[in-house]
Every structure is written in C-alpha cells, then in structure tokens.
C-alpha positions as CSV (number, residue, x, y, z in Angstrom):
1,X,0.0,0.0,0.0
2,X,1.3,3.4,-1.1
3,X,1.1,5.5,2.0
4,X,0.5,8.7,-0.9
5,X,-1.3,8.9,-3.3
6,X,-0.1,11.6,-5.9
7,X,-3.3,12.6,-8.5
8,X,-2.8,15.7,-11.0
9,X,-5.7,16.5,-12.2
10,X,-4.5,20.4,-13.2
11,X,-5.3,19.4,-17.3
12,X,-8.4,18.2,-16.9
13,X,-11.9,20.3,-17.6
14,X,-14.4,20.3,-15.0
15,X,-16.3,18.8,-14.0
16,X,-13.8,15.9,-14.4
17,X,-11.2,17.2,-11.4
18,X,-14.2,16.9,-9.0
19,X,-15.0,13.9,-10.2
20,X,-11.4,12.0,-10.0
21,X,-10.5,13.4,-6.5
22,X,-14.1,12.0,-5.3
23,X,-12.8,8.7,-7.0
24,X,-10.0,9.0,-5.4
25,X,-11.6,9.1,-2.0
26,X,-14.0,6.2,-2.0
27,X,-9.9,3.9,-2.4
28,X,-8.1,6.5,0.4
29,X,-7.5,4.1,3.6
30,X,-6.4,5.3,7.0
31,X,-2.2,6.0,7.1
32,X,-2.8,7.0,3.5
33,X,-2.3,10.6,2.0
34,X,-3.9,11.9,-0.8
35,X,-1.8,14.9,-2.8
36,X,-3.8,16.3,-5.6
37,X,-2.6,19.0,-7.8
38,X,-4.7,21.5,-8.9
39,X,-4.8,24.7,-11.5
40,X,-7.1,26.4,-9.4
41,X,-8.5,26.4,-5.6
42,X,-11.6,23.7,-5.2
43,X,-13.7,25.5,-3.2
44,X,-16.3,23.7,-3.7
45,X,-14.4,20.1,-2.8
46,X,-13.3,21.7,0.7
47,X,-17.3,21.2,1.9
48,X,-17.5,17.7,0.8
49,X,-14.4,16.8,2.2
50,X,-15.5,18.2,5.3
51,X,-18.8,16.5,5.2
52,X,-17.6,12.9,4.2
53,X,-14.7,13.2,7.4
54,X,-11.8,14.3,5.2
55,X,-9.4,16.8,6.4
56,X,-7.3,18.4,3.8
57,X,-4.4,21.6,3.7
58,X,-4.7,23.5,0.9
59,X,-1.6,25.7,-0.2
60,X,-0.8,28.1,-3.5
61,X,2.4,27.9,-5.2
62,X,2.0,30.4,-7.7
63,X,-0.9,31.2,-10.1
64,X,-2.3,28.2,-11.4
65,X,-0.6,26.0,-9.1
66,X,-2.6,24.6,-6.1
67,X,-1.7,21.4,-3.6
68,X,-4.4,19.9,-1.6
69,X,-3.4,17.3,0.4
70,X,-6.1,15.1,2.0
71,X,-6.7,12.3,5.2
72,X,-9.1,10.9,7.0
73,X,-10.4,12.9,9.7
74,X,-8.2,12.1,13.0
75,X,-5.6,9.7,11.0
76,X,-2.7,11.3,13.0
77,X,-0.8,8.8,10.9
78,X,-1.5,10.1,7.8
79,X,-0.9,13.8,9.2
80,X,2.1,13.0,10.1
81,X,3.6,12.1,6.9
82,X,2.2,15.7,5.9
83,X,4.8,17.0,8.5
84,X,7.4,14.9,7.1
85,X,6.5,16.4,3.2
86,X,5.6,20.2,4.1
C-alpha cells in the first residue's frame, strides 16, 4: 500500500477534477495521503471533504498551481507524513 497517493488533475476540464479526487476518496485508507494537484482552488471540494470526514491543507504555489493534500479525519498517521513532506 502506497502511503500517498499523488493525483494531477490540473489538465483536466471540469467537472472531471471533482470527479477524479471524489474517485479517489472512496480507495483512500487510513495512514494514507492523498496529494492532488490543482490549477485552481476547489472550493467547492473543501465542503464535501468536510462532510464525508476528510481533512485536507490547501496551499498556493503560484498562479495556477494549487496542492491539496487530503486524510481521513483524526488519522494522526496520515498527518504525520504531511509533517514529514511540508
């Protein structure tokens, strides 16, 4: 088991990022971390992952250039390997 999960999904049209990150999820297991790479901020993904227990850091490298990286809610596990990468 990969303990992250790298998904860039910055060439693809909506609503097809939505879509593949929402795939992504229903797969994610606890100690895993999903890293998605974006074009653009997904606002509207931040209030599902929020309401299906996800919790996610979003940070802006640039225009057009956005990493979201997402874990089960309380998966200290998977946090820390966010330390360990930030």
């Amino acid at each position: 088991m990969d303990s992250i999960i790298t998904l860039d999904v910055s060439d693809l049209e909506p609503p097809q990022p939505m879509h593949t990150i929402c795939q992504a999820l229903t797969t994610l297991q606890r100690g895993q971390l999903l890293h998605v790479r974006h074009r653009r901020e997904p606002v509207p993904l931040f209030a599902i992952l929020t309401e299906q227990q996800f919790e996610y850091r979003h940070t802006e490298e640039g225009a057009g250039r956005h990493h979201i990286w997402i874990w089960h809610q309380g998966d200290e596990q998977a946090y820390n390997k966010l330390d360990e990468k930030q």
